[in-house]
N, CA, C and O atoms as CSV, one atom per row, in Angstrom:
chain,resi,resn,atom,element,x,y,z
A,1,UNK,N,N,-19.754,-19.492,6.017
A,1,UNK,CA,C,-19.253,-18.154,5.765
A,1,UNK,C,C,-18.524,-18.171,4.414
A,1,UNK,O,O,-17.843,-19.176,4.207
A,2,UNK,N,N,-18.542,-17.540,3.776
A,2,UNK,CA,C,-18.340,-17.123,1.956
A,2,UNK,C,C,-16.604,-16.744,2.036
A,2,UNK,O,O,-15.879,-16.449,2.987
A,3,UNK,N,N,-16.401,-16.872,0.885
A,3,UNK,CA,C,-14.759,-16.601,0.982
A,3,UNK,C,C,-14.261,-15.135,1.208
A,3,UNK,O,O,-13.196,-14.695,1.642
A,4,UNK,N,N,-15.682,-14.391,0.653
A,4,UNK,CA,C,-15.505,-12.951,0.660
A,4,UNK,C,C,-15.886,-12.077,1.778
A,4,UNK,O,O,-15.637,-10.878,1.904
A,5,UNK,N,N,-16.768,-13.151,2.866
A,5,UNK,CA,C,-17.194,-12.342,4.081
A,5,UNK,C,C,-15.727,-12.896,5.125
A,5,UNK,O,O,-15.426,-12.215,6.106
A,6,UNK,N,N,-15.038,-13.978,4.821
A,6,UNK,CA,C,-14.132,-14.453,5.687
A,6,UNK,C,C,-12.951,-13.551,5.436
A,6,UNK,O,O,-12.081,-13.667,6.299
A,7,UNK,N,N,-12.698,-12.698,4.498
A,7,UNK,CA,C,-11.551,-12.367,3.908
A,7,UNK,C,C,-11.887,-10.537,3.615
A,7,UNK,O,O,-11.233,-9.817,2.861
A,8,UNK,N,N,-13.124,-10.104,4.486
A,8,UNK,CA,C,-13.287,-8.568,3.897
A,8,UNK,C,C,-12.278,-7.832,4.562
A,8,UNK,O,O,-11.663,-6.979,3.922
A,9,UNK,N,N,-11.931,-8.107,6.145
A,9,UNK,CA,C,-10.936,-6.927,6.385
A,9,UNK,C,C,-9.469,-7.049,5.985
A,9,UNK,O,O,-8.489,-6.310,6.072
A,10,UNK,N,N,-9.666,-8.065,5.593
A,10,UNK,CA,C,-8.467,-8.547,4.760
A,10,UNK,C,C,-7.974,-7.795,3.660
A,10,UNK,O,O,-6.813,-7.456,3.433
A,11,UNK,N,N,-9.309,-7.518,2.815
A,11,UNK,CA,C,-9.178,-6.937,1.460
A,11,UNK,C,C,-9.030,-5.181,1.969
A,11,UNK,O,O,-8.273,-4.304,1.553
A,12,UNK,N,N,-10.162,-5.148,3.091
A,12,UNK,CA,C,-10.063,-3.577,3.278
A,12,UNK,C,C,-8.430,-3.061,3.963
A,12,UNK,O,O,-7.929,-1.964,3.717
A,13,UNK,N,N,-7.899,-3.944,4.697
A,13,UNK,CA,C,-6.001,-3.448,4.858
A,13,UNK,C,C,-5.652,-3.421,3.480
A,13,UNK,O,O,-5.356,-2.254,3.222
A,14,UNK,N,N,-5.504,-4.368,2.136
A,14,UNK,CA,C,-5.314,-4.299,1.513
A,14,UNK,C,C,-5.418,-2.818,0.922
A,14,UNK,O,O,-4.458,-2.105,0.629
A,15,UNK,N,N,-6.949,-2.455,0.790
A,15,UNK,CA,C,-7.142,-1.018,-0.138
A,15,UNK,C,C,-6.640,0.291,0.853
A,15,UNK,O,O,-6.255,1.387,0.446
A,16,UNK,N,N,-6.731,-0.037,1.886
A,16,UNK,CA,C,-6.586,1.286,3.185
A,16,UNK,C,C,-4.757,1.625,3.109
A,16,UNK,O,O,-4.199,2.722,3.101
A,17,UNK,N,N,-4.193,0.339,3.065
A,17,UNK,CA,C,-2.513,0.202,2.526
A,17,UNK,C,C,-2.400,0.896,1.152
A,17,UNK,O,O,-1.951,2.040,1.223
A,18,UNK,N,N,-2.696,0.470,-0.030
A,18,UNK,CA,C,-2.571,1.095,-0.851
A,18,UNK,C,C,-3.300,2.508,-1.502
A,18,UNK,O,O,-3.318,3.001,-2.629
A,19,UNK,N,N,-3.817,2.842,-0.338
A,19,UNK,CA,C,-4.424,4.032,-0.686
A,19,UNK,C,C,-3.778,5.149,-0.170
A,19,UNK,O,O,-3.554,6.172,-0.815
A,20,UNK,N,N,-3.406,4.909,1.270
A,20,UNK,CA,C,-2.125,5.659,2.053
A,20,UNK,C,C,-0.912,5.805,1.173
A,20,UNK,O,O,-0.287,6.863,1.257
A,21,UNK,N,N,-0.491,4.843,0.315
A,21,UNK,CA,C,1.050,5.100,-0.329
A,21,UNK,C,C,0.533,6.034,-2.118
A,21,UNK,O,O,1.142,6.732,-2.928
A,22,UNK,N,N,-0.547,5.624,-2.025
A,22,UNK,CA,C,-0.806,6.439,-3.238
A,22,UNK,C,C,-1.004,8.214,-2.852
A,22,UNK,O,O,-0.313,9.143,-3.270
A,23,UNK,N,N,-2.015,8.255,-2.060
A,23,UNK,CA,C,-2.056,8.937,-1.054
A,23,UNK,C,C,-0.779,10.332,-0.995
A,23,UNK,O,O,-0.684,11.518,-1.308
A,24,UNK,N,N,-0.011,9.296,-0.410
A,24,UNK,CA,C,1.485,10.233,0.444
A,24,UNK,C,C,2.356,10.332,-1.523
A,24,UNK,O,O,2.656,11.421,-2.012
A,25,UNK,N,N,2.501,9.460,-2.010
A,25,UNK,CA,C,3.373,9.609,-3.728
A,25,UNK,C,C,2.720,10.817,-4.164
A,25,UNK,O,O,3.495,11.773,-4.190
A,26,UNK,N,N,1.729,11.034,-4.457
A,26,UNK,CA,C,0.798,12.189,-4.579
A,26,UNK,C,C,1.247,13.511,-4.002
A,26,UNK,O,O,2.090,14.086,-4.691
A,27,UNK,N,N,0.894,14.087,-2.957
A,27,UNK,CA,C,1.106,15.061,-2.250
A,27,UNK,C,C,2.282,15.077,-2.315
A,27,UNK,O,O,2.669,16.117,-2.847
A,28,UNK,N,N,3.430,14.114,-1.895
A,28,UNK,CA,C,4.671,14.685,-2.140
A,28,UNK,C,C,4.665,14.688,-3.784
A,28,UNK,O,O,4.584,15.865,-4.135
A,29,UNK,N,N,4.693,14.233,-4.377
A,29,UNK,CA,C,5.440,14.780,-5.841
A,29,UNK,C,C,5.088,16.071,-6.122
A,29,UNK,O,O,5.852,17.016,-6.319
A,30,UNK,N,N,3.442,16.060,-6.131
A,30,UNK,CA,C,3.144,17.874,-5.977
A,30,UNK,C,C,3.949,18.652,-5.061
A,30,UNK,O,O,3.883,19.875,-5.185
A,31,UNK,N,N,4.758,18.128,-4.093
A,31,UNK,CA,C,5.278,19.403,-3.173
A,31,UNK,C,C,6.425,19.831,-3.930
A,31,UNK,O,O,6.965,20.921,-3.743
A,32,UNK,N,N,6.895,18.785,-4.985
A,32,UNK,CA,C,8.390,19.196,-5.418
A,32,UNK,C,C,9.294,18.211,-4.929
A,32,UNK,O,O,9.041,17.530,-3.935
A,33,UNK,N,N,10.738,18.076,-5.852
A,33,UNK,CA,C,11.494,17.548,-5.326
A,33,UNK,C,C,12.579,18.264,-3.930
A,33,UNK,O,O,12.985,19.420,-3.811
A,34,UNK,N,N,12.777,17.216,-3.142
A,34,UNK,CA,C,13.470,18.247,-2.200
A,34,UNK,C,C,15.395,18.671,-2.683
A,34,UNK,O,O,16.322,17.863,-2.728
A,35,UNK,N,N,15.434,19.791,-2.899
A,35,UNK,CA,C,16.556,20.298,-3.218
A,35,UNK,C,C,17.333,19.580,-2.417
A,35,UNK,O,O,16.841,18.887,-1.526
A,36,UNK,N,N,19.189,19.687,-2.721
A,36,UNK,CA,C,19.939,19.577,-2.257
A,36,UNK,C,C,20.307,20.626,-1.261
A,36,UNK,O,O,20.673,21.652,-1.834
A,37,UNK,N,N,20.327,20.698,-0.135
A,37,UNK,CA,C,20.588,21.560,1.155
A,37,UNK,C,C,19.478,22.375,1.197
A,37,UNK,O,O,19.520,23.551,1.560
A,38,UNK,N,N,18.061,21.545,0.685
A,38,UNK,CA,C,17.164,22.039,1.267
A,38,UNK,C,C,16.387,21.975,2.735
A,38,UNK,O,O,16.731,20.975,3.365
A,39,UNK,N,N,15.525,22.719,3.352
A,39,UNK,CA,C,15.224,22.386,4.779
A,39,UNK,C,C,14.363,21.393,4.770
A,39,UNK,O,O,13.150,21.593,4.711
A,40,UNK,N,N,14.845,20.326,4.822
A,40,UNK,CA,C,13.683,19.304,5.654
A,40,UNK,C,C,12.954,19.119,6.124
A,40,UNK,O,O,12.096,18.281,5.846
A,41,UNK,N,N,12.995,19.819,7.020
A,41,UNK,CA,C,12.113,20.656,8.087
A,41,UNK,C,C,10.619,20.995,7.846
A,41,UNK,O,O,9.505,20.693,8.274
A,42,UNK,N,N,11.240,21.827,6.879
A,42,UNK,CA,C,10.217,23.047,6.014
A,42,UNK,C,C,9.310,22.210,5.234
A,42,UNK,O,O,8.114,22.443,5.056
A,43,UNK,N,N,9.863,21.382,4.857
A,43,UNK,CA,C,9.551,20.636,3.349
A,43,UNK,C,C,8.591,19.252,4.073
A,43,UNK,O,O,7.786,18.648,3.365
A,44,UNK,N,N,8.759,18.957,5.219
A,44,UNK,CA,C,7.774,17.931,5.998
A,44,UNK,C,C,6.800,18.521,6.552
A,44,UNK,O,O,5.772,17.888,6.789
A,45,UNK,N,N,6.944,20.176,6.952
A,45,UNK,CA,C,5.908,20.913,7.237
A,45,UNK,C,C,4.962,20.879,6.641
A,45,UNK,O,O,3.871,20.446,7.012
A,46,UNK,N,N,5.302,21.420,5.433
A,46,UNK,CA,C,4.372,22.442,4.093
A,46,UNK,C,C,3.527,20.620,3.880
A,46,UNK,O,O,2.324,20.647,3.622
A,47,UNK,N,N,4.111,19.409,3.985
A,47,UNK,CA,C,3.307,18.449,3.423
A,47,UNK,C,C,2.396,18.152,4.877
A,47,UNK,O,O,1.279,17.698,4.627
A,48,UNK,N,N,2.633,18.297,6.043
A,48,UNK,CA,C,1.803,18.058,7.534
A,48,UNK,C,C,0.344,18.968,7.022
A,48,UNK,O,O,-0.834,18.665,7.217
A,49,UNK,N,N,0.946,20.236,6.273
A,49,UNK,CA,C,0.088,21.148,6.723
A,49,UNK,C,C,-0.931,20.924,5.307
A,49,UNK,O,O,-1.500,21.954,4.942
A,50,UNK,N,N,-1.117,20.061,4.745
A,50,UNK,CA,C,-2.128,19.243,3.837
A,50,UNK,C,C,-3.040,18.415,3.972
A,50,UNK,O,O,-2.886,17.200,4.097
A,51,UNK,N,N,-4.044,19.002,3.958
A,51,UNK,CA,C,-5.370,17.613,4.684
A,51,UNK,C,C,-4.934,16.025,4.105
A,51,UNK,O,O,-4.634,15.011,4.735
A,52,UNK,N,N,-5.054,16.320,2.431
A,52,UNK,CA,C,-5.136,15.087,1.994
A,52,UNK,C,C,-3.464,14.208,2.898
A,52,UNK,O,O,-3.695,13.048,3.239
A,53,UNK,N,N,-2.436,14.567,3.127
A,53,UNK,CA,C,-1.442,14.024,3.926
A,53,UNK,C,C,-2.488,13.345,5.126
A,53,UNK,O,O,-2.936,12.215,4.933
A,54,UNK,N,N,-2.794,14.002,6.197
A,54,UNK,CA,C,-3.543,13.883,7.223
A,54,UNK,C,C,-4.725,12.573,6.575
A,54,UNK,O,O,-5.159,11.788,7.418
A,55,UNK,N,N,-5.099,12.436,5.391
A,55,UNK,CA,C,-6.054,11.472,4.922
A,55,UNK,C,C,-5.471,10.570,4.694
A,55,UNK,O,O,-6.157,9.557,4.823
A,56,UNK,N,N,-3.846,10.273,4.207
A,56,UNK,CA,C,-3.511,9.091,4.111
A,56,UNK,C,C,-3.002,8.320,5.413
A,56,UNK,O,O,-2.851,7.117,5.627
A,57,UNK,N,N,-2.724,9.828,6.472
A,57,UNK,CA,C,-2.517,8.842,7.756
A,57,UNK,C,C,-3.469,8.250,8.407
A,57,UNK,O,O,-3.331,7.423,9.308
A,58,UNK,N,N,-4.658,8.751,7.869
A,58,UNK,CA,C,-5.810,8.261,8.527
A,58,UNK,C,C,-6.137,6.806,7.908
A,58,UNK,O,O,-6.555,5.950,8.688
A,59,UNK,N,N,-5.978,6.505,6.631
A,59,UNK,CA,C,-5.972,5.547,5.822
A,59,UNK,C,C,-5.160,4.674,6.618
A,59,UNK,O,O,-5.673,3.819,7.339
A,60,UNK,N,N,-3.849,4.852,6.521
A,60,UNK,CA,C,-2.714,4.067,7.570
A,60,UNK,C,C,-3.032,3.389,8.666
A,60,UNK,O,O,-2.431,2.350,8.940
A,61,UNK,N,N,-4.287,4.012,9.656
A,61,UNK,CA,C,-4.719,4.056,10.972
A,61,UNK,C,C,-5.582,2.635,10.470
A,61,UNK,O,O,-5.329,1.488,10.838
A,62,UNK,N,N,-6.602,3.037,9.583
A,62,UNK,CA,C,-7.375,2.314,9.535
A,62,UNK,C,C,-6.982,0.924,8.973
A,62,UNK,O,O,-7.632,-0.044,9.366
A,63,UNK,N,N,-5.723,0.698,7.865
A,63,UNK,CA,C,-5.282,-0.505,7.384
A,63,UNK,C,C,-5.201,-1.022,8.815
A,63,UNK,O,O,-6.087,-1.701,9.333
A,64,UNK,N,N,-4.184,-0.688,9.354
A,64,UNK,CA,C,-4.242,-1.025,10.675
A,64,UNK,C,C,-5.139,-1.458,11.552
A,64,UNK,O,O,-4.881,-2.565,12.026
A,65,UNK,N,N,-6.050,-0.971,11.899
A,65,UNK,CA,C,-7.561,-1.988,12.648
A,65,UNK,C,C,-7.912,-2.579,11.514
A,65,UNK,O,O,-8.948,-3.124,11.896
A,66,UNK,N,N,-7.805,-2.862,10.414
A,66,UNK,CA,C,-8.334,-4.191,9.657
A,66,UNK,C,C,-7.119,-5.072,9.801
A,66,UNK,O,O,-7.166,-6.274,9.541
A,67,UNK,N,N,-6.119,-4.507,10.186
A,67,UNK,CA,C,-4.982,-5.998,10.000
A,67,UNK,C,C,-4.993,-6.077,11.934
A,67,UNK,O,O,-3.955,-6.593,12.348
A,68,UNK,N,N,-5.757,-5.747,12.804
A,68,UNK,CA,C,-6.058,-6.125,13.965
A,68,UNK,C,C,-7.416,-7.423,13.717
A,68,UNK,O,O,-7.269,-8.532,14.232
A,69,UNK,N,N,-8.684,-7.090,12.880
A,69,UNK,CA,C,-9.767,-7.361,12.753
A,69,UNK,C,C,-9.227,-8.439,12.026
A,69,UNK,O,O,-9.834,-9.453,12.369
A,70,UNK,N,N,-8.165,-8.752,10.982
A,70,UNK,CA,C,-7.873,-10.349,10.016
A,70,UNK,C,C,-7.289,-10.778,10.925
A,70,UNK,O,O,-7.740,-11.896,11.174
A,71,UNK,N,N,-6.456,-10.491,11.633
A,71,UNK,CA,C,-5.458,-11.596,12.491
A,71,UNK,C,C,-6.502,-12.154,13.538
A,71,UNK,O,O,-6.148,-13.100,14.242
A,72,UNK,N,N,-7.989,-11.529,13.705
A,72,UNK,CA,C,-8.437,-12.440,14.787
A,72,UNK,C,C,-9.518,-13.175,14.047
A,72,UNK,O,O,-10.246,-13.973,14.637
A,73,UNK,N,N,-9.633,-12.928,12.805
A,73,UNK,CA,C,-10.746,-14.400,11.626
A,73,UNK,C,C,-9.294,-14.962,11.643
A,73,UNK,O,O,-9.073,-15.662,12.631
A,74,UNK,N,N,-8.422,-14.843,10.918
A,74,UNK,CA,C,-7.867,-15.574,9.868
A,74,UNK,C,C,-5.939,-15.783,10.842
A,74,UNK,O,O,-5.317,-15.132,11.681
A,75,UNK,N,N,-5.685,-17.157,9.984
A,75,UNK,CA,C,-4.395,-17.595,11.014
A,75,UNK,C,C,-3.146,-16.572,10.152
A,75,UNK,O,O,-3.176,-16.394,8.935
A,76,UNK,N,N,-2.034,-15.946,11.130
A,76,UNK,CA,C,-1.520,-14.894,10.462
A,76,UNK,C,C,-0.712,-15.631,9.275
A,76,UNK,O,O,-0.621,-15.080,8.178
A,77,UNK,N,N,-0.192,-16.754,9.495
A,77,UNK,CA,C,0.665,-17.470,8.077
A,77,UNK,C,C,-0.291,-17.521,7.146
A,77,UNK,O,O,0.250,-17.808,6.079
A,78,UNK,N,N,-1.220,-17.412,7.043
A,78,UNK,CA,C,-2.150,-17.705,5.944
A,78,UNK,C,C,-2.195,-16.188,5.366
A,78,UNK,O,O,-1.864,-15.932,4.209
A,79,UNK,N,N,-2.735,-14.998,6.491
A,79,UNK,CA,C,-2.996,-13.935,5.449
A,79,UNK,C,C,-2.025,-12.983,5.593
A,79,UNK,O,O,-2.311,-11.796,5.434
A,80,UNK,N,N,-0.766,-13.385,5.910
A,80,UNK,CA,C,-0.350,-12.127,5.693
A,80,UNK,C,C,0.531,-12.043,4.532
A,80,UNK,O,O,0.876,-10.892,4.264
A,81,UNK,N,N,1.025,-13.045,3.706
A,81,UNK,CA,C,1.045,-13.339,1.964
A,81,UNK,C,C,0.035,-12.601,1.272
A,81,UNK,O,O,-0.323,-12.734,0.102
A,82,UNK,N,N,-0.360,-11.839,2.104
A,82,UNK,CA,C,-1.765,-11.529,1.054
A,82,UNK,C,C,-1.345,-10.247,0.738
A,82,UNK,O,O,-1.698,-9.676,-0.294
A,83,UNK,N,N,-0.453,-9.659,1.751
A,83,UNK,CA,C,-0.106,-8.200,1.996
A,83,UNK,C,C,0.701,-8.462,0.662
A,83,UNK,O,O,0.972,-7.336,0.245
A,84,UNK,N,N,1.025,-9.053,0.115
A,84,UNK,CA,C,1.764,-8.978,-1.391
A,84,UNK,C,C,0.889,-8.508,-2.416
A,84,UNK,O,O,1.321,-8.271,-3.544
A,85,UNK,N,N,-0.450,-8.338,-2.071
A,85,UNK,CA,C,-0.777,-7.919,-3.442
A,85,UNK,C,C,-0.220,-6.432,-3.299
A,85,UNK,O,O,-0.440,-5.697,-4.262
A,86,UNK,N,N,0.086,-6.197,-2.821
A,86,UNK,CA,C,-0.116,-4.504,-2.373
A,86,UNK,C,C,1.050,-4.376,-3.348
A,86,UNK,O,O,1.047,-3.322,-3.984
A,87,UNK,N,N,1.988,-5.175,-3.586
A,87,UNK,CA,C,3.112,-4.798,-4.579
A,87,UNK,C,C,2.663,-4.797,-5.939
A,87,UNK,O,O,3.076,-4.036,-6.814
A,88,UNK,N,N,1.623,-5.867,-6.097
A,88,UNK,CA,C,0.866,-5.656,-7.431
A,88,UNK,C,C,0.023,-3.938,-8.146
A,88,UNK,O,O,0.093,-3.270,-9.177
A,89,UNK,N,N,-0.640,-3.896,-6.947
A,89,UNK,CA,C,-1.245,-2.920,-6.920
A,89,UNK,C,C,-0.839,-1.754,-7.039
A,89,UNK,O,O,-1.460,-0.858,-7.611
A,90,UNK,N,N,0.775,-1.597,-6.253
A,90,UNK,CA,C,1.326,-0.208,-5.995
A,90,UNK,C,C,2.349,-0.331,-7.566
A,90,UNK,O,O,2.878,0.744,-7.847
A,91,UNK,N,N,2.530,-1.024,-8.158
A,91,UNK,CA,C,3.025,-1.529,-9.499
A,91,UNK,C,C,2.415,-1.266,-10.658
A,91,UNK,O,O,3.008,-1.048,-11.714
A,92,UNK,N,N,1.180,-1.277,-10.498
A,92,UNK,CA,C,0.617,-0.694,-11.830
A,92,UNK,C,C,0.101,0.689,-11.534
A,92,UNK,O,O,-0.380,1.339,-12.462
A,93,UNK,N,N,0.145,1.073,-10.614
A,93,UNK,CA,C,-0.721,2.594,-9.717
A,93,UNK,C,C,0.013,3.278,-9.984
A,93,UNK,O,O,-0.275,4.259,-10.669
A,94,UNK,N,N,1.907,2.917,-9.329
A,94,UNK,CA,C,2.659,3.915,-9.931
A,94,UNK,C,C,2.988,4.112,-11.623
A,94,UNK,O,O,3.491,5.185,-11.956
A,95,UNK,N,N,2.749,3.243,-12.516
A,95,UNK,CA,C,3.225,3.227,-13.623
A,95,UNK,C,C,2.017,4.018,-14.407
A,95,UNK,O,O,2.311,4.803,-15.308
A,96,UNK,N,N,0.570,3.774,-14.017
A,96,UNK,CA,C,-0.354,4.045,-14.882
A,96,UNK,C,C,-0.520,5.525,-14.146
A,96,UNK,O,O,-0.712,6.403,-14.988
A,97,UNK,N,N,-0.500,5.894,-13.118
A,97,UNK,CA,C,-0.771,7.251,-11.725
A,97,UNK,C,C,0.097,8.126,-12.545
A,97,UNK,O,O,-0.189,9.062,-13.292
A,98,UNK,N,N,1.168,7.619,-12.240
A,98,UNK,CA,C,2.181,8.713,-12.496
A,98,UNK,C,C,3.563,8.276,-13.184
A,98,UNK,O,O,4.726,8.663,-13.069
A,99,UNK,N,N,3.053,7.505,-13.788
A,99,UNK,CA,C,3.989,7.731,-15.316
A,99,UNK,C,C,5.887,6.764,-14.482
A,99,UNK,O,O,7.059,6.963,-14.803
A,100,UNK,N,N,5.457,6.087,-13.729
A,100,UNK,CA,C,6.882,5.562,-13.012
A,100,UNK,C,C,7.374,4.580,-13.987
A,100,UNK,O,O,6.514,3.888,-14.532
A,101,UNK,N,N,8.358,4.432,-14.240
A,101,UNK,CA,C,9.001,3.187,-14.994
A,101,UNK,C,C,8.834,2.062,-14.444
A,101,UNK,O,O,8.988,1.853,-13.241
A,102,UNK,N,N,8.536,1.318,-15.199
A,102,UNK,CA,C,8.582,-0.277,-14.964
A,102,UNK,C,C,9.325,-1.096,-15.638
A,102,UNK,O,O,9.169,-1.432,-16.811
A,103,UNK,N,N,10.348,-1.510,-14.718
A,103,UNK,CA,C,11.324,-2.512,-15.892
A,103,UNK,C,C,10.804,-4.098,-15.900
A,103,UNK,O,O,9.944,-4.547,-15.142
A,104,UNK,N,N,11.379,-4.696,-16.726
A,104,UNK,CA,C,11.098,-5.972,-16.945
A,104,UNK,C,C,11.644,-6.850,-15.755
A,104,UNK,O,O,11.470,-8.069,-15.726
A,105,UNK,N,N,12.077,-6.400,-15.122
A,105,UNK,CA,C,12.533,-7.219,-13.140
A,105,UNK,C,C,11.913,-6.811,-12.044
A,105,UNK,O,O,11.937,-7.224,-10.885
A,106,UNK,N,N,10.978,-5.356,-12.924
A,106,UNK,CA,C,10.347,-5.357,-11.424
A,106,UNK,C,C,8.812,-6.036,-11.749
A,106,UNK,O,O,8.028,-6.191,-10.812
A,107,UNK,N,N,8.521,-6.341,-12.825
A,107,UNK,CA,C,7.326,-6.828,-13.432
A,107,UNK,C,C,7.717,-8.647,-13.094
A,107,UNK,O,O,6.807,-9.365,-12.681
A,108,UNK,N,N,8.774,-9.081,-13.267
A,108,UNK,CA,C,8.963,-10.240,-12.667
A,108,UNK,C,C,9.130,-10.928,-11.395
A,108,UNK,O,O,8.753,-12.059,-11.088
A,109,UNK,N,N,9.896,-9.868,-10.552
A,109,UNK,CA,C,10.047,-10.153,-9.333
A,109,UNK,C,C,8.194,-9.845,-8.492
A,109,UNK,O,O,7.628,-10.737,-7.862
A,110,UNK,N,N,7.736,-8.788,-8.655
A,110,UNK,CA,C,6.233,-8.705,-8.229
A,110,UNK,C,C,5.308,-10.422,-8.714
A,110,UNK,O,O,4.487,-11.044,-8.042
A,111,UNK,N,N,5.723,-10.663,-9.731
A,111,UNK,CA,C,4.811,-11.871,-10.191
A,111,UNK,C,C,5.310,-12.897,-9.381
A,111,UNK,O,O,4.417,-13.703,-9.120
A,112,UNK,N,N,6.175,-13.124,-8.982
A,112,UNK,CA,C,7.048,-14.080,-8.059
A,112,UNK,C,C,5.922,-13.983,-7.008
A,112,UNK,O,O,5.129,-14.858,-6.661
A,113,UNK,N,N,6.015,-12.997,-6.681
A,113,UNK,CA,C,5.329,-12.421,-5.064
A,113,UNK,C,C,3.852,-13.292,-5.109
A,113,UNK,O,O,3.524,-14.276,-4.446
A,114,UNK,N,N,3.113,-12.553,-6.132
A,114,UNK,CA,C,1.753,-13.157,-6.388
A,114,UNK,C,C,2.199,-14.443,-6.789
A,114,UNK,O,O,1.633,-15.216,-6.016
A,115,UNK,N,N,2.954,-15.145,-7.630
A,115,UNK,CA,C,2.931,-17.009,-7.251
A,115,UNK,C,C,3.380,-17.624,-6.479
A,115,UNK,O,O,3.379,-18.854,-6.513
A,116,UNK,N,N,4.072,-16.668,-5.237
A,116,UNK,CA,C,4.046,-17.080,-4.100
A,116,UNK,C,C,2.963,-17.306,-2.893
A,116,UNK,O,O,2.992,-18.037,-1.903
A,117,UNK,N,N,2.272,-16.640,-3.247
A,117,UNK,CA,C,0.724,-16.246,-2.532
A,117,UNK,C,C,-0.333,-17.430,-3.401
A,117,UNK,O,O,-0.914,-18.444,-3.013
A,118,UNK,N,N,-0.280,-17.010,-4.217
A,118,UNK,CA,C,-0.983,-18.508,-4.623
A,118,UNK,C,C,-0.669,-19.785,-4.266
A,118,UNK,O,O,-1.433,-20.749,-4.210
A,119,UNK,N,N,0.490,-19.740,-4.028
A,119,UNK,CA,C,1.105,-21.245,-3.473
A,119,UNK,C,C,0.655,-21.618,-1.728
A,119,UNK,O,O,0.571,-22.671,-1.096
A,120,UNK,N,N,0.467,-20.372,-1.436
A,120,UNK,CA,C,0.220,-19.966,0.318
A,120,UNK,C,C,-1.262,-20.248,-0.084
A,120,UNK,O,O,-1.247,-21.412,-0.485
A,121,UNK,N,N,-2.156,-19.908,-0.149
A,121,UNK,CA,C,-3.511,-19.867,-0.611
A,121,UNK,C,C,-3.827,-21.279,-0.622
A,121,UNK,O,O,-4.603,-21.844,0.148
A,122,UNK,N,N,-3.019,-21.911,-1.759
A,122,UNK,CA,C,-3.725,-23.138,-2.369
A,122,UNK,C,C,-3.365,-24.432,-1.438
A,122,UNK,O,O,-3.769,-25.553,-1.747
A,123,UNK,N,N,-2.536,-24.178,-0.215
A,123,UNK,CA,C,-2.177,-25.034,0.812
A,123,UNK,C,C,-2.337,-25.079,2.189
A,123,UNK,O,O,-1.877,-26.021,2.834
C-alpha cells in the first residue's frame, strides 16, 4: 500500500478541517463585525440562515468521518501530528484570503509545529 493510499483520509480531514474554518472566516467577516451591545442572537441567526455556513458544517461532519476512517488505518500517535498542518495551511489562507497579519512569531511558532511533525513522521 503507497504512502498516499495509506494516508488519504488523513489528508481528506486535513482539507475538510481547513475548509470549514475558511469556510465559517468568510461568511462571518461578510456578516460584519459584531457591534458592541449588539444581539447575538440576531447576528448567529442571519449567519445559520446562510447555506454556505450550513456547507462548512457539513465540511466539519465530514473531517470528522475521515478522522473516524485514519484512526482505524493509522496508530493515533502517529497521525494526529498531522492535524498541525492545518496551522500551516490556515496561516497562509488567512494572510493571502484575507489580508490577516502575520507576524514574525506566528510564522515561527507554526514552523515549530511542522518540525515537530517531521520529527513524529521520521520516527
Amino acid at each position: 500500500m503507497t504512502w498516499w493510499h495509506r494516508h488519504a483520509y488523513l489528508l481528506l480531514y486535513i482539507f475538510f478541517s481547513v475548509a470549514s474554518q475558511l469556510i465559517i472566516r468568510w461568511r462571518v467577516g461578510g456578516a460584519g463585525a459584531l457591534a458592541p451591545g449588539a444581539d447575538r442572537v440576531q447576528f448567529v441567526l442571519h449567519l445559520l440562515a446562510m447555506p454556505w455556513v450550513w456547507a462548512a458544517f457539513l465540511s466539519t461532519f465530514l473531517a470528522g468521518v475521515m478522522w473516524m476512517l485514519t484512526i482505524g488505518r493509522l496508530d493515533l500517535t502517529y497521525a494526529f501530528p498531522f492535524t498541525g498542518i492545518t496551522f500551516l495551511v490556515i496561516l497562509f489562507a488567512g494572510a493571502f484570503v484575507f489580508g490577516e497579519p502575520v507576524s514574525a512569531g506566528r510564522v515561527l511558532g507554526t514552523l515549530l509545529v511542522v518540525a515537530g511533525l517531521i520529527v513524529v513522521v521520521k520516527s
